[in-house]
Each structure stands twice: as structure tokens, then as C-alpha cells.
N, C-alpha and C positions, 0 to 999 in steps of 0.2 A: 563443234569446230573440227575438220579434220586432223589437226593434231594431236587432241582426244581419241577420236574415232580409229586413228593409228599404232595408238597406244596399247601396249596390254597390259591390263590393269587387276588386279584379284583384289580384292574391295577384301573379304575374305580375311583372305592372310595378314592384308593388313590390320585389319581389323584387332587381329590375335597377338601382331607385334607389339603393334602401340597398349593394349590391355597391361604385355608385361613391361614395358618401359615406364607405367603410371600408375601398374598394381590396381589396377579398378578394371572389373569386369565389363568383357568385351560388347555385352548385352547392352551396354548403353551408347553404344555405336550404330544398332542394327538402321540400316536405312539413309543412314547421316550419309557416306562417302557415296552411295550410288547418288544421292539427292545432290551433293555436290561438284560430282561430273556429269552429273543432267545439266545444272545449270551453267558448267564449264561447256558443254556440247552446244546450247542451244544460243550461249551468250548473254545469258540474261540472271535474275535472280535465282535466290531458291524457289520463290512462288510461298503463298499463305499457306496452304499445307507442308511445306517442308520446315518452314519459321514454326509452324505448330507445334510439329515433332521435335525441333528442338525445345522447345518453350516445357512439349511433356515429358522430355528428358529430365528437363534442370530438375522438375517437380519430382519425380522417380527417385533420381538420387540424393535430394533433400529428405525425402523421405527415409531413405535407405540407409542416413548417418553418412552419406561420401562426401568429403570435403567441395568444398566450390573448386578451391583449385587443383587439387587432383581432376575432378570432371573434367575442367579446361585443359590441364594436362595431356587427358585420354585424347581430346579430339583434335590439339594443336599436333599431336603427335601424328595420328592419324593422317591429317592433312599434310606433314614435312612427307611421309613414308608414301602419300598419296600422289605428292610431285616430284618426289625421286622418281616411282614408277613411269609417271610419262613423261620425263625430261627421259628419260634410261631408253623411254620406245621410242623416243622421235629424233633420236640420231639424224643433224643434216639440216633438222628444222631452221628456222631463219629465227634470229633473235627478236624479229619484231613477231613471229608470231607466237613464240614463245611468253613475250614480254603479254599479248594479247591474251592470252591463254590465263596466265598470273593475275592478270589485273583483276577478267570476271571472276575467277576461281577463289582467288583472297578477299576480295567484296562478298562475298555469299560467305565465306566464313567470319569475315567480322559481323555479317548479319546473325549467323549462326550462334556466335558467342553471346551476343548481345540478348535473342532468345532464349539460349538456356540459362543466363544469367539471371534475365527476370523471372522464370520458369521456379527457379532455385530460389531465390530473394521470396517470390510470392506467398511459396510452399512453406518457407522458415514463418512467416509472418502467420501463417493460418495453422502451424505447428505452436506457436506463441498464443495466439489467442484459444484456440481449444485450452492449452496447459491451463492459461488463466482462468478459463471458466471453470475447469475442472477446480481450480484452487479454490475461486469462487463458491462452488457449492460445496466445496471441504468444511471453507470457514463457515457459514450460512449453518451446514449441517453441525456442527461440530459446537456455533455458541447458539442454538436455538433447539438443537437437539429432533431434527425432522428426517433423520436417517433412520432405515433399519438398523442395527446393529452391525450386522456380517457387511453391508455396504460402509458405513461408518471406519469399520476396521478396515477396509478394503482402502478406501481413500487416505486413512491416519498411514497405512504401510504407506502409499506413494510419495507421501510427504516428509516420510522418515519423523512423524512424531505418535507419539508414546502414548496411547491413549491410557491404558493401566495407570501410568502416573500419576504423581500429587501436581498440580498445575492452579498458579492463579491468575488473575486479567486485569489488566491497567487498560482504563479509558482517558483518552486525553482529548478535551473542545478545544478550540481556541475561536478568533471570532467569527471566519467564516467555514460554512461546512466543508470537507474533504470531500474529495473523488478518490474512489480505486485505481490504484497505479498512478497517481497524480505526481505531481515532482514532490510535493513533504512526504506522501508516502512510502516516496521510492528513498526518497534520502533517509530519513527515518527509519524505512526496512535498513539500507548498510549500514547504517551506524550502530544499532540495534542487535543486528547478526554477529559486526563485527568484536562488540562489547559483550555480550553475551553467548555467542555461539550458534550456529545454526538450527544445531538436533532442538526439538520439542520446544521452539520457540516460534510464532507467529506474529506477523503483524498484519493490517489491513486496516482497511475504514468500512465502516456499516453505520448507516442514518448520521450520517457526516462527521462523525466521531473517529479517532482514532484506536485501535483493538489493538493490543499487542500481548499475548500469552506466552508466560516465561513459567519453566518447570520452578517447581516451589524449592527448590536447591541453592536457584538463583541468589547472587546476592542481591541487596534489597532492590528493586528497580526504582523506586523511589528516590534516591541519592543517585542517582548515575542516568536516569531517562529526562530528569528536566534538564539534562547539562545538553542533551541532543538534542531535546525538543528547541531549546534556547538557539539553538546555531542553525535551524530551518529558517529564520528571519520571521515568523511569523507569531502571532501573540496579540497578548498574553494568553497563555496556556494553562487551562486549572485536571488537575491531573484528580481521577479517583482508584481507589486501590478496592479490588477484594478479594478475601480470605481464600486461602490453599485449599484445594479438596482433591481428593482422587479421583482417577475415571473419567468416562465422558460428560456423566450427567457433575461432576463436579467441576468441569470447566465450564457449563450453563449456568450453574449457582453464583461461582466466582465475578460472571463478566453480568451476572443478574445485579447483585452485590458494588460491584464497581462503578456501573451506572446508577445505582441507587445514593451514592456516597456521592456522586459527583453531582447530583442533582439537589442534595437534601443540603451538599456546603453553602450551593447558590442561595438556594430558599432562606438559610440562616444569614447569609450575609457574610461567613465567614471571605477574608480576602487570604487565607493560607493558600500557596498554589496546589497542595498536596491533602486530596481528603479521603482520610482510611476507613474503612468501613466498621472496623470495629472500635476505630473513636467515636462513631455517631451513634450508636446504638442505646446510647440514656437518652435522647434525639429523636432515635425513632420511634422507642417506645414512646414516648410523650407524641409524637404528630401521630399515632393508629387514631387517639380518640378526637376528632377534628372540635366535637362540641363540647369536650371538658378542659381541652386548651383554649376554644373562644372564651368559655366562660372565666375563665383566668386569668386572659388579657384583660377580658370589659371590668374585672374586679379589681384588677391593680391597677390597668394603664388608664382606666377609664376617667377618672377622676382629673386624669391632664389636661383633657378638651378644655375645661375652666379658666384653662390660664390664660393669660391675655396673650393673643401670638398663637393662641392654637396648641397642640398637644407636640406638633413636627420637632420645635427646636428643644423642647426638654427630652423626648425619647432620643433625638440626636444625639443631646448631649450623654444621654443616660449612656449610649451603645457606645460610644468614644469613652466612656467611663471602665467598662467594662472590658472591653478591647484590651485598654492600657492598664488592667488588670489597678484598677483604684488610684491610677496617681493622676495627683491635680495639674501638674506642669505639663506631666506629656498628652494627658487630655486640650489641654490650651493649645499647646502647639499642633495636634493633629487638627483644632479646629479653628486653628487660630484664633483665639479668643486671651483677652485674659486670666489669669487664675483667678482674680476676682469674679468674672463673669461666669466662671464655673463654677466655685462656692456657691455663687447665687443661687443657680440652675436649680445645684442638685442640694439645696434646702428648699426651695420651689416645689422638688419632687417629692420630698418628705414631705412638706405639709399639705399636699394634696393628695400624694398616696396612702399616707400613714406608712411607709416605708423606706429608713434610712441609708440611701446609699452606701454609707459610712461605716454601718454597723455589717460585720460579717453574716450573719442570718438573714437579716431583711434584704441585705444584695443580691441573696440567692435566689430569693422569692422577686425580683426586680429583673431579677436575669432571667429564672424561665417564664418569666411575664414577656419580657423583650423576642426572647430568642423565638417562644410562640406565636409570638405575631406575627414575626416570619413567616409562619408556616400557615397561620390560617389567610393571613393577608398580603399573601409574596407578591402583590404589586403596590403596595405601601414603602 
């Protein structure tokens, strides 16, 4: 437009005022103010190459740590400093060419803004997902133990956690598997962080489980992680714990450990939500030998098949026995049965096992008959 074209204009100096009016360096201006008295001259837009440049502005100074709206800042500026200029050279002008001039002039920079916004927004989003993968193969390396060492250290410094440390790992299922970054994981990382702290704690999901490592200082996470996991809305939640170790290779032991407890409560049947790995360890030793615990069941429980009704309702009742740690009432009521119908049961089970419920010795030998059949027959 000749009003432009009459104008004198330093792209330049502008460039260097609007920088200190925004504090952000003037290098993310280069090109913008010619590009938008090009398209002030010609009437028209910026054109796809000048939408570009801004789009690889936004990117630049997301990169660069500069605020969104500082950036906006720099270039609103810019543009006020850029029609002082030629309102200041065309003294005389007519107000509608003026008014002409503003309309294309201010259209190319809301287009302007609007590419280096997305420009910026993009760049944050692809700054988010690197960070995450990075995270990603911190945790990966760190509970499976598939780093170099010096890389190892290199990841545990970004993350601000403690590799040296004593450190142990809580797994928690519930019914269906977790995604990384999912909404229970994100809620469960704040509440987590917030209750415990952020230095030397992790959480995340791996083979749909929930992971979360708390330095061994921590107070118990046991008492305080089922109160957060409860207010995800999701469940029931069975939580396993294992033991503190040092180092890196001690935080692969622990979350070894934790998964091993949470797998081995299922197998038993326990219904505790909390299973610690060094309660199960008279447990574990008893499931190493899979065919000296068969031969333990077929020698105590075996004798049950006889009964009329099959072996199910007397081991039922045997485990409800045992549970309620020997009392006959609250056995009835978890099975709803009479107490009479219990006495029956578990005299049933005496004179086909040769072993008395009743009797303190012979219960023990009835319990790891029970609890082993779990483990060789976990779909019974």
C-alpha cells in the first residue's frame, strides 16, 4: 500500500526497543516486522512461509526456557512500535486509508500469534514426552537393572534420586492393569510426593502394576499408601512390600521381593490387603519344593475326596477355620452356616484325616496341608 511504501520504517531499531520493553532477546523478532509490512504493502496475508517462521519462533523460545507470554510480549510490542512508525510517516493520510492499512496489518499478526503459539504449545509437548521417556528408561533401568553403571548414575542425578541409598519398593494390583501416566498414576504420584516427599521417591506402573520406591527412612508406606490408593476409586487393591537394601542393585532385590509377596499372598489366599515379604518367608521356603508339598497335601487332604459332597466344603470349611484363627461362631458366620454345621465339618475332617482341628499340633499340620495346596494347585 502506498502508505507503507511512504513510510519510514527501521524494522532494526524497532526490533532492539520492543527486546528491552519485554526483556527477551531481540533475535526472536528477526524477519517477523519485515514479513509484516510485506504483507501490510501487498494487502494480503503473511503467506505459509511467514506463518512458518513464526510457528519456528514459538519452538526456539520454548526451547530456550522464555515464557509464552513474554514472547507475545516481544512481538505485540513490536508491532505497537511498528505503527507508531508509519502512522508518525504518513502525516495527511486519510483515515480510511489508515484504517486499511490496520485492518491487514493486525490480521497478519493475530495470525502471527496464533503460530507462534502453536509453535510453543508443540515444542512444550515434545519437551514433556522426551522428559517422560527419559523417566521411563530411569525406572526400567533402575528396577531391572539394564544400565551401565556411569549411565545409571547419570539418569539417578536428573531425577534427584539417591542411588547410594537404602531404598525399598511397594507394588500395588488392583483389578485392571495400569498405564504410565494414566489418571491413578498421576494421582497416586501427588499424593505420594505430597505425603512422602519428592527427593528418592518414585512411582510409576510396569507390567500393569503399580511401582512406587520410598527411601528406607520413610515412615512405613504401608499405613499411609492404602489410605491414597483407597481415594483413586479404584479396587480392591492388594499391596506387596519388600525389604530395604542399599544401592542400585538393592532397589532390583526389593521390587524383586515385593512382587514375589504380592504374588505368593494370592496363591495362599490370604485376603490381608497388605503382604510383606518377610511374613512369607516360612511360605516360601515350603512352595521351593513343589513335590514335597504335593506329597503333603495328597497325605493329609487326600483322605477328603471320601466324603460324601466331595473334599470342596470340608477344606472350605477347614480355611474359614483357620482364618478365624479356631473359633466356631465366627467360622459360621463367615460361612454362614450353623455352628452346629461346623462342629460336624471339622469332626468329618478328623476322622478322615486322622487330624484334629481342635488340637493345637495337628492344626498346624492341617494348615500347611491347606496353605500348600494353594501353592501347588492355585486354581483350586
Amino acid at each position: 500500500m502506498d502508505l507503507v511504501e511512504r513510510a519510514r520504517v527501521g524494522t532494526s531499531g524497532i526490533a532492539s526497543l520492543a527486546a528491552k520493553d519485554a526483556s527477551v532477546d531481540a533475535s526472536l523478532l528477526d524477519g517477523f516486522l519485515d514479513a509484516v509490512l510485506s504483507s501490510a504493502r501487498r494487502g494480503g496475508d503473511l503467506g505459509r512461509e511467514g506463518l512458518d517462521a513464526c510457528h519456528a519462533t514459538g519452538e526456539v523460545a520454548a526451547d530456550r526456557g522464555i515464557s509464552l507470554p513474554a514472547l507475545l510480549d516481544l512481538h505485540l510490542s513490536a508491532v505497537w512500535r511498528l505503527w507508531g512508525d508509519i502512522t508518525g510517516g504518513a502525516r495527511g493520510a486519510s483515515a480510511g486509508a489508515l484504517a486499511a492499512v490496520a485492518d491487514v496489518m493486525f490480521r497478519a499478526v493475530a495470525d502471527a500469534v496464533a503460530a507462534i503459539s502453536k509453535g510453543y504449545e508443540e515444542a512444550q509437548r515434545r519437551a514433556i514426552r522426551r522428559e517422560e521417556a527419559l523417566r521411563r528408561e530411569f525406572i526400567d533401568d533402575l528396577l531391572m537393572g539394564l544400565a551401565a553403571p556411569d549411565a545409571l548414575e547419570e539418569q539417578a542425578a536428573r531425577f534427584g534420586f539417591n542411588l547410594a541409598g537404602a531404598h525399598l519398593v511397594v507394588v500395588a494390583r488392583t483389578r485392571r492393569p495400569l498405564a504410565d501416566v494414566g489418571p491413578v498414576h498421576a494421582r497416586v504420584e501427588t499424593h505420594v510426593l505430597a505425603s512422602f516427599g519428592g527427593r528418592d521417591v518414585v512411582v510409576a506402573t510396569k507390567e500393569g502394576l503399580l511401582v512406587c520406591v520410598f527411601p528406607a527412612s520413610a515412615e512405613d508406606p504401608a499405613r499411609e499408601l492404602p489410605r491414597i490408593l483407597a481415594d483413586t476409586g479404584e479396587g480392591p487393591w492388594r499391596i506387596g512390600l519388600g525389604r530395604p537394601y542399599a544401592g542400585p542393585g538393592g532397589v532390583i532385590r526389593s521390587y524383586d521381593e515385593a512382587r514375589e509377596a504380592l504374588d505368593l499372598a494370592a496363591r495362599l489366599g490370604f485376603d490381608r490387603p497388605v503382604a510383606r515379604f518377610e511374613s512369607l518367608l516360612p511360605y516360601r521356603l515350603f512352595a521351593k519344593d513343589r513335590s514335597a508339598v504335593s506329597e503333603v497335601v495328597e497325605a493329609v487332604l487326600g483322605p477328603l475326596r471320601g466324603a460324601r459332597g466331595g473334599a470342596e466344603p470340608l477344606v472350605e470349611t477347614l480355611e474359614a477355620f483357620l482364618v478365624e484363627s479356631g473359633n466356631v461362631l465366627a467360622t459360621a458366620r463367615r460361612l454362614h452356616l450353623s455352628p452346629r454345621a461346623i462342629t460336624y465339618r471339622l469332626a468329618r475332617i478328623a476322622k478322615l484325616t486322622g487330624y484334629s482341628p481342635l488340637d493345637p499340633e495337628q492344626r498346624f499340620i492341617l494348615e500347611l496341608a491347606v496353605r500348600g495346596r494353594r501353592l501347588v494347585l492355585p486354581t483350586q
